[in-house]
TORKOL-4160 file (C-alpha; in steps of 0.2 Angstrom, whole numbers, padded with zeros to 4 digits, m for minus):
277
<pt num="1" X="0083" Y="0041" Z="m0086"/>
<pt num="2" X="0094" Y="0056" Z="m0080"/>
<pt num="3" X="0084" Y="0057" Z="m0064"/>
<pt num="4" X="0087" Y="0039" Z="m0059"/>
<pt num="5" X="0105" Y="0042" Z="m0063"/>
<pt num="6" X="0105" Y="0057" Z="m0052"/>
<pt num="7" X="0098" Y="0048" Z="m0037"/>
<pt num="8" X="0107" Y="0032" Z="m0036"/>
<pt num="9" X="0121" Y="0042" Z="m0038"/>
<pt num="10" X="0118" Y="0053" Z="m0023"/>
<pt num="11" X="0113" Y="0037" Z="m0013"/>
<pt num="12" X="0129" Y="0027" Z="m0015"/>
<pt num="13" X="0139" Y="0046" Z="m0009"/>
<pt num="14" X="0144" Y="0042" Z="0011"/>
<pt num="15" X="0133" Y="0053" Z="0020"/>
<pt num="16" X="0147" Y="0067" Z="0026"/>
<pt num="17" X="0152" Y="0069" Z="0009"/>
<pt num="18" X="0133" Y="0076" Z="0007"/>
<pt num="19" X="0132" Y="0094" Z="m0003"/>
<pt num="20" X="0116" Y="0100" Z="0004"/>
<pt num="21" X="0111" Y="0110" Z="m0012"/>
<pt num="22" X="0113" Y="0097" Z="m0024"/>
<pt num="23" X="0104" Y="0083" Z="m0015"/>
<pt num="24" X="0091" Y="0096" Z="m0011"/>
<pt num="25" X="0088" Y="0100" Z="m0031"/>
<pt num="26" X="0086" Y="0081" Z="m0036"/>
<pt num="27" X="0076" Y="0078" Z="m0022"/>
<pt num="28" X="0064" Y="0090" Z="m0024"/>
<pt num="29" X="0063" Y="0086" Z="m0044"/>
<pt num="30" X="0059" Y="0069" Z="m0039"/>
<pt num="31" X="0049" Y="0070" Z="m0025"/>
<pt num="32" X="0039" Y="0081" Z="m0039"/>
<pt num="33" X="0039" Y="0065" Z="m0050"/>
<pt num="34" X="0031" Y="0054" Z="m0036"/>
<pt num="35" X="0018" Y="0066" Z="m0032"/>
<pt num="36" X="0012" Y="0066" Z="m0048"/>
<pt num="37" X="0011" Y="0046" Z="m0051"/>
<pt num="38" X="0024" Y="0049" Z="m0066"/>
<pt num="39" X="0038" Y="0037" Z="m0056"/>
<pt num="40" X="0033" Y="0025" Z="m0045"/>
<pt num="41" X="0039" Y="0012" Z="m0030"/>
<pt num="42" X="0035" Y="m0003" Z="m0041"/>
<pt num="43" X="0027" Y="m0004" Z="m0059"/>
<pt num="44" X="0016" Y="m0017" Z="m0068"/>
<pt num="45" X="0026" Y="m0023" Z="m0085"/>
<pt num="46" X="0020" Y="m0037" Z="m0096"/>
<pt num="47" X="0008" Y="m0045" Z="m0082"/>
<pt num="48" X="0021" Y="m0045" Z="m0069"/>
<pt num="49" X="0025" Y="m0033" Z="m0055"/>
<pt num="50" X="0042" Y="m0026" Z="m0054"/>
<pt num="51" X="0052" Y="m0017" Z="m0038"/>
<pt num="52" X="0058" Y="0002" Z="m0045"/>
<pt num="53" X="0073" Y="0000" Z="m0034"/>
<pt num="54" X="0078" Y="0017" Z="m0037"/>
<pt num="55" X="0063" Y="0024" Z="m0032"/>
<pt num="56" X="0065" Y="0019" Z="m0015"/>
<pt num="57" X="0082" Y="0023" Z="m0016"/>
<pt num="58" X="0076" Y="0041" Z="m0017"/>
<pt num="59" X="0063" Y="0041" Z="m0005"/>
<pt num="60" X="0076" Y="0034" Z="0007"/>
<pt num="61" X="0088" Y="0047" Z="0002"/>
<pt num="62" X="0076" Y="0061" Z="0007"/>
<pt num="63" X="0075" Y="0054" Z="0024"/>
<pt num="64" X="0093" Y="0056" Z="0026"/>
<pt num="65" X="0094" Y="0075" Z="0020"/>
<pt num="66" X="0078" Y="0079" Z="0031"/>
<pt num="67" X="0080" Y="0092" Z="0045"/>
<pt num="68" X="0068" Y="0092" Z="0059"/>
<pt num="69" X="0057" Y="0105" Z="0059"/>
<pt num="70" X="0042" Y="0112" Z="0066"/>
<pt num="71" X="0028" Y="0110" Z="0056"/>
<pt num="72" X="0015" Y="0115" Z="0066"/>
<pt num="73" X="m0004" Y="0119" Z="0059"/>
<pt num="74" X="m0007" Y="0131" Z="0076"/>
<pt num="75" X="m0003" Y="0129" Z="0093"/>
<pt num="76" X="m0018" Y="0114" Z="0094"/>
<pt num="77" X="m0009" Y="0103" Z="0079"/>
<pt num="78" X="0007" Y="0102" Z="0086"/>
<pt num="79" X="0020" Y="0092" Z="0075"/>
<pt num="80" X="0037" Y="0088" Z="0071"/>
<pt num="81" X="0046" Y="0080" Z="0056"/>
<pt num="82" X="0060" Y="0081" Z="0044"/>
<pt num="83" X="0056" Y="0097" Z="0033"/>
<pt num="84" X="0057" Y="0085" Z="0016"/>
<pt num="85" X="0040" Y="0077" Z="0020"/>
<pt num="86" X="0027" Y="0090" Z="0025"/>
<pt num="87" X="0009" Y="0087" Z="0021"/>
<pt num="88" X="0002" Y="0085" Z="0002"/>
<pt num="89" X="m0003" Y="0097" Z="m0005"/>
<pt num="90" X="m0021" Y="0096" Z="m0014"/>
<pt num="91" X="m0030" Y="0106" Z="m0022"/>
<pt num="92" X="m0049" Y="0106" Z="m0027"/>
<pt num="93" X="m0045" Y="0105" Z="m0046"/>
<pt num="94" X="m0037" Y="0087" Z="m0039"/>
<pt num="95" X="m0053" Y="0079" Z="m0037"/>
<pt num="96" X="m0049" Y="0072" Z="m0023"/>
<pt num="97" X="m0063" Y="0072" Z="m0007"/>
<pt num="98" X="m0055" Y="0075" Z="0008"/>
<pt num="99" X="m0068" Y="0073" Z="0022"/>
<pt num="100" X="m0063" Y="0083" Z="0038"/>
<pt num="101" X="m0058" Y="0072" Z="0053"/>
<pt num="102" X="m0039" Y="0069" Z="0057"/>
<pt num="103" X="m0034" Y="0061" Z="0040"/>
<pt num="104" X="m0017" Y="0063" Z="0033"/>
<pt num="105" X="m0008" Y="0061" Z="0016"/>
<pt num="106" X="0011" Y="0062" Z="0018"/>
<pt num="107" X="0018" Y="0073" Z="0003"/>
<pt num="108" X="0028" Y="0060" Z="m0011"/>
<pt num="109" X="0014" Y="0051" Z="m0016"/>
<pt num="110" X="0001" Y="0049" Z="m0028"/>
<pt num="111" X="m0018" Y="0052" Z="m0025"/>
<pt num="112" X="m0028" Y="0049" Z="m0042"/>
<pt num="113" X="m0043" Y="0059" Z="m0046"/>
<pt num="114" X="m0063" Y="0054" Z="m0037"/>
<pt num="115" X="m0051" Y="0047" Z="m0022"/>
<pt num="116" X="m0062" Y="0047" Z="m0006"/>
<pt num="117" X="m0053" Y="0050" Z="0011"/>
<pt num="118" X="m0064" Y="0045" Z="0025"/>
<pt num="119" X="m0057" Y="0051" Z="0042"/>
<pt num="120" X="m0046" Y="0045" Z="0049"/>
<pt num="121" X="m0036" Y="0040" Z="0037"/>
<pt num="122" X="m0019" Y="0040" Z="0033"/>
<pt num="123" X="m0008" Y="0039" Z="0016"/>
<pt num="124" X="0012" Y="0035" Z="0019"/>
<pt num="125" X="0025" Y="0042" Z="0005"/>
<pt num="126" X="0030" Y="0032" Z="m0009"/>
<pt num="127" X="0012" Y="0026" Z="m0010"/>
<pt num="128" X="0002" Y="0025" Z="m0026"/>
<pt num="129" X="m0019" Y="0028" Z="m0026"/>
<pt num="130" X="m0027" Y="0026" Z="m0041"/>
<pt num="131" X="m0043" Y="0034" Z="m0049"/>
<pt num="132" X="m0060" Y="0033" Z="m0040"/>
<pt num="133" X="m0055" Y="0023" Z="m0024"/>
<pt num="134" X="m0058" Y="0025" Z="m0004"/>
<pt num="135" X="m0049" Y="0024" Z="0008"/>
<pt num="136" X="m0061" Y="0023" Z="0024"/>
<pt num="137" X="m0059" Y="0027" Z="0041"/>
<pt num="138" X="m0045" Y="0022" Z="0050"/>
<pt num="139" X="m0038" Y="0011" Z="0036"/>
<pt num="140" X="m0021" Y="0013" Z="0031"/>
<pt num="141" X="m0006" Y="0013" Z="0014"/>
<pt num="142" X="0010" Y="0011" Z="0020"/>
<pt num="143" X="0023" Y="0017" Z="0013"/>
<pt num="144" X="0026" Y="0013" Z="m0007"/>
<pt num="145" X="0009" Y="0002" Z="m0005"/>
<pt num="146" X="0003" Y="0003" Z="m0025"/>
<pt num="147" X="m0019" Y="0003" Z="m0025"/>
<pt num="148" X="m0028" Y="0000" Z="m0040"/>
<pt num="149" X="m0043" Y="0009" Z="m0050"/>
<pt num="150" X="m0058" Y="0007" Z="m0039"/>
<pt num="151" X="m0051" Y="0000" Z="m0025"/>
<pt num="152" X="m0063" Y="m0002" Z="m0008"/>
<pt num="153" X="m0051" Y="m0001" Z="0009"/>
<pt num="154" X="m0066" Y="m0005" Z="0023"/>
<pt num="155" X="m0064" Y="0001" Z="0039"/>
<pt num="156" X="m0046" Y="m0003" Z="0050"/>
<pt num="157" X="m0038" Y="m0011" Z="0034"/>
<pt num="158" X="m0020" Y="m0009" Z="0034"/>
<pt num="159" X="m0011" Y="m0010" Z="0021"/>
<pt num="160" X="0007" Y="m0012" Z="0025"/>
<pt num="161" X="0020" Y="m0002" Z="0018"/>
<pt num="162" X="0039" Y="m0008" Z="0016"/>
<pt num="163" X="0055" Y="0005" Z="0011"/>
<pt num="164" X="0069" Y="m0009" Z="0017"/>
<pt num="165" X="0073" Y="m0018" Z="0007"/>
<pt num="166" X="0075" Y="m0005" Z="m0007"/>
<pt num="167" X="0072" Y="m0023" Z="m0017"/>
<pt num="168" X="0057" Y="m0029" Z="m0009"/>
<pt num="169" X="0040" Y="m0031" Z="m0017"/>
<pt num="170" X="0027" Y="m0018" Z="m0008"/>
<pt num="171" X="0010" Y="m0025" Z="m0005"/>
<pt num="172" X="0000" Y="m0022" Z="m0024"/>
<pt num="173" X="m0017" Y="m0022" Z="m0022"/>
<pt num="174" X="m0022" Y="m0020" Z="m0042"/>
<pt num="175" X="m0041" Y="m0015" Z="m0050"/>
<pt num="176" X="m0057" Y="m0018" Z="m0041"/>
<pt num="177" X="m0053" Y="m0026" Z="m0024"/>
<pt num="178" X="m0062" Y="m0026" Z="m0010"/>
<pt num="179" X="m0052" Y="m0027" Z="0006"/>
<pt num="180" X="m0064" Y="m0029" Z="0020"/>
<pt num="181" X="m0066" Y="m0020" Z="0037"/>
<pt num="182" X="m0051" Y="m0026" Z="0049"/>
<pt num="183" X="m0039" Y="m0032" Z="0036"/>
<pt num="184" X="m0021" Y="m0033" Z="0036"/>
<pt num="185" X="m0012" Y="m0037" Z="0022"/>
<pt num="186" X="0009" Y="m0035" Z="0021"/>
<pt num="187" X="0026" Y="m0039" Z="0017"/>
<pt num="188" X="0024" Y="m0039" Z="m0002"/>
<pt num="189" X="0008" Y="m0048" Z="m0006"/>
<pt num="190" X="m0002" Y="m0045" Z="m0022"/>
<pt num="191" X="m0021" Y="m0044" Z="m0022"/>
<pt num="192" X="m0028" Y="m0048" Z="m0040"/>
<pt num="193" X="m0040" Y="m0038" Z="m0047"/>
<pt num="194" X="m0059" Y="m0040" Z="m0043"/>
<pt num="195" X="m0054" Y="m0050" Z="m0029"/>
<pt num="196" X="m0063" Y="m0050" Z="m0010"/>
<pt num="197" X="m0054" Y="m0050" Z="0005"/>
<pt num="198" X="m0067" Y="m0053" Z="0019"/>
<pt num="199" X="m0068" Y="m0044" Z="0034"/>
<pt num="200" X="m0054" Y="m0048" Z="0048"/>
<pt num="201" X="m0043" Y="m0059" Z="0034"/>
<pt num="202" X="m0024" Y="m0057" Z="0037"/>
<pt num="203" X="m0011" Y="m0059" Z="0022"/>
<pt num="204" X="0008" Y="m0062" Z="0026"/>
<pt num="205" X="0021" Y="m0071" Z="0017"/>
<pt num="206" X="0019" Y="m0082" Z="0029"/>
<pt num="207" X="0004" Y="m0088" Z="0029"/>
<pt num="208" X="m0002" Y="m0101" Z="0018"/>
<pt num="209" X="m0020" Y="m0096" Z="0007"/>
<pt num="210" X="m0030" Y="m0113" Z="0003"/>
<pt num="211" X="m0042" Y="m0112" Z="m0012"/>
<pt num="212" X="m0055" Y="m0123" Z="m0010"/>
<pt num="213" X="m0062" Y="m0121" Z="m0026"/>
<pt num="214" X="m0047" Y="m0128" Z="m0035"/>
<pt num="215" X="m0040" Y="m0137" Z="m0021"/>
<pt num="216" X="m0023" Y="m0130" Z="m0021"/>
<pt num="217" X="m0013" Y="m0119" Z="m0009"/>
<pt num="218" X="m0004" Y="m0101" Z="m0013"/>
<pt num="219" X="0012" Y="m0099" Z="m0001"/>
<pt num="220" X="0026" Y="m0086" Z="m0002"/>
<pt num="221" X="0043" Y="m0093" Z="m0010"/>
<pt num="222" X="0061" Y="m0087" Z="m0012"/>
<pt num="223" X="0055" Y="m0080" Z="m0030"/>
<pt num="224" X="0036" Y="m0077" Z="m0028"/>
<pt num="225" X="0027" Y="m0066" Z="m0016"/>
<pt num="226" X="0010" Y="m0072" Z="m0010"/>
<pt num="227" X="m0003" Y="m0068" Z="m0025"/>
<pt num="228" X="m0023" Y="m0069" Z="m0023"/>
<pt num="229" X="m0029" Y="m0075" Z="m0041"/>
<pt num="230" X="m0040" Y="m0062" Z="m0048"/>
<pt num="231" X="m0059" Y="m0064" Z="m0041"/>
<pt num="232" X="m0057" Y="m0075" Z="m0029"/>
<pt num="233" X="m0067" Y="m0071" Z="m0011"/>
<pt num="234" X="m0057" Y="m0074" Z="0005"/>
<pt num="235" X="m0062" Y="m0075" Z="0021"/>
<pt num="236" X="m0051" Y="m0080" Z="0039"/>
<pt num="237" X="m0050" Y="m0099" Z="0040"/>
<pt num="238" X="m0039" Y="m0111" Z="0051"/>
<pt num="239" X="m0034" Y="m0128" Z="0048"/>
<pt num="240" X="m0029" Y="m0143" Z="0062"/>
<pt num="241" X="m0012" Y="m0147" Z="0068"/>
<pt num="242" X="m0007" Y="m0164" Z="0063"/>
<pt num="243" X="0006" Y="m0170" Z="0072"/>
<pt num="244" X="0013" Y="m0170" Z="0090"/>
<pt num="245" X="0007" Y="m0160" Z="0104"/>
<pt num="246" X="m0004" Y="m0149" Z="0093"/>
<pt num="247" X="m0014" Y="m0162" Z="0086"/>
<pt num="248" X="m0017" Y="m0170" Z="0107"/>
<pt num="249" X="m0025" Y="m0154" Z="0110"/>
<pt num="250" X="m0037" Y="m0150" Z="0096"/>
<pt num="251" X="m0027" Y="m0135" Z="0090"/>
<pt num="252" X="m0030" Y="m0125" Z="0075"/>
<pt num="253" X="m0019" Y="m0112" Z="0064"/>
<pt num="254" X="m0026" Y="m0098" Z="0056"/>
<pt num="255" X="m0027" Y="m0101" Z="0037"/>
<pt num="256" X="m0034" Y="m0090" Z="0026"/>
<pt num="257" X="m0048" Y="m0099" Z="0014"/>
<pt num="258" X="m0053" Y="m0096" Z="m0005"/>
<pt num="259" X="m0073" Y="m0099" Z="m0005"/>
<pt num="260" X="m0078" Y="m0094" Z="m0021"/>
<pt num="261" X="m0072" Y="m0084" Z="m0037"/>
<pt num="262" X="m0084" Y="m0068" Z="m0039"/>
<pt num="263" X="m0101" Y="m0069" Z="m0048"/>
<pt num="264" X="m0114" Y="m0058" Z="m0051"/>
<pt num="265" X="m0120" Y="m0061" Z="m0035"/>
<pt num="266" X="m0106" Y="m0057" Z="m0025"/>
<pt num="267" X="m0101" Y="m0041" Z="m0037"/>
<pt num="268" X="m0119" Y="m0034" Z="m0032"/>
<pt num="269" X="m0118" Y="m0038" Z="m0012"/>
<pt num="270" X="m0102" Y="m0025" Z="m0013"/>
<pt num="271" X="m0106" Y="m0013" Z="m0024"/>
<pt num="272" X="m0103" Y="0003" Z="m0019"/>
<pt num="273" X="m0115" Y="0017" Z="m0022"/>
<pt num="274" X="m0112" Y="0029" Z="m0033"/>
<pt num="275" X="m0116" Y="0044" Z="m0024"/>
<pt num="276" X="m0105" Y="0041" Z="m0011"/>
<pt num="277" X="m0091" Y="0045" Z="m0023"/>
């Protein structure tokens, strides 16, 4: 691809030997790609998710070639940023529902179509939001953060975003998840689809997931992120210290717990209504 040619050439160039006009031509043409989900921060091939190195690459390199400039809305909305990542701009042939309220969507991501933003919500750049799911209030998707079709972020989920590494997994949440009110879910982990995070669950690489239902643990390694089998319904959990001190005092560790895979009965209790879309 020409365009991933261009940028990791122009990211491996030291910065003073920077010609502002070039760099501004291929970041603008790919920042134009990013916006309109054509390249993305990471990709799913055969099953599998892959990092798009590059991507971040040119993310990364429009940081470097940003100037600080005003970008005030008016007098009231005062702000400050580099001049190579103003506000999206969306239109109403988009599709997208903005609700007025304080949300923001950082220009250089995607926003698919019946996309509901509840306020206030924020989108970072690099990020990837598929068709027909909402973003609620106060929830956030970090930066290269890759959302499925149909996707539910409750209330206060965060979502967290990663640029650096250019080589590091974002956080992938596919199809049809649920992530519930007060959520936190980082540092690359991948939500399956149709799964369930209850409310207040927290998903980090370190942090070990016990499934009940099978009787196994999901743990982050050297070659894996942390993964959440498809349908399955977390919720926050702890399990005891067994050894030393710990175990004298009756101390527990957060562990997030598998309950259940999803049934008929769970898929109705979280259903969203259509007419809110």
């Amino acid at each position: 691809m020409e365009l991933q040619q261009r940028i990791e050439k122009l990211f491996a160039v030291a910065r003073h030997d920077e010609n502002r006009e070039e760099y501004r031509e291929v970041f603008n043409t790919f920042k134009a790609e990013l916006n309109a989900g054509r390249v993305r921060a990471a990709e799913k091939v055969d099953g599998a998710w892959r990092v798009n190195s590059w991507v971040k690459k040119g993310i990364l390199l429009g940081f470097r070639i940003g100037v600080l400039r005003d970008i005030s809305i008016n007098q009231n909305f005062i702000f400050y940023d580099k001049d190579t990542y103003p506000l999206k701009s969306i239109s109403i042939d988009d599709g997208v529902r903005i609700v007025p309220g304080g949300s923001t969507v950082r220009d250089g991501c995607y926003i698919g179509r019946s996309v509901t933003c509840m306020p206030p919500m924020y989108v970072n750049v690099g990020a990837y939001v598929d068709d027909g799911t909402m973003i609620d209030s106060h929830a956030l998707v970090g930066s290269c953060a890759q959302i499925g079709k149909r996707v539910h972020l409750s209330a206060a989920a965060q979502i967290g975003g990663v640029l650096e590494p250019v080589g590091s997994l974002p956080v992938i949440i596919e199809d049809d998840v649920l992530v519930g009110g007060n959520c936190g879910i980082y540092e690359g982990t991948i939500v399956r689809s149709a799964a369930v995070i209850g409310a207040g669950t927290i998903l980090t690489g370190s942090t070990p997931v016990y499934d009940l239902v099978n009787d196994t643990f999901y743990r982050k390694t050297e070659e894996r992120p942390l993964e959440i089998p498809a349908g399955a319904v977390v919720v926050p959990g702890s399990r005891p210290i067994t050894k030393g001190r710990g175990r004298e005092l009756g101390i527990s560790i957060y562990t997030p717990v598998i309950i259940k895979y999803r049934d008929d009965k769970t898929s109705r209790s979280i259903e969203l209504e259509g007419l809110l879309r």
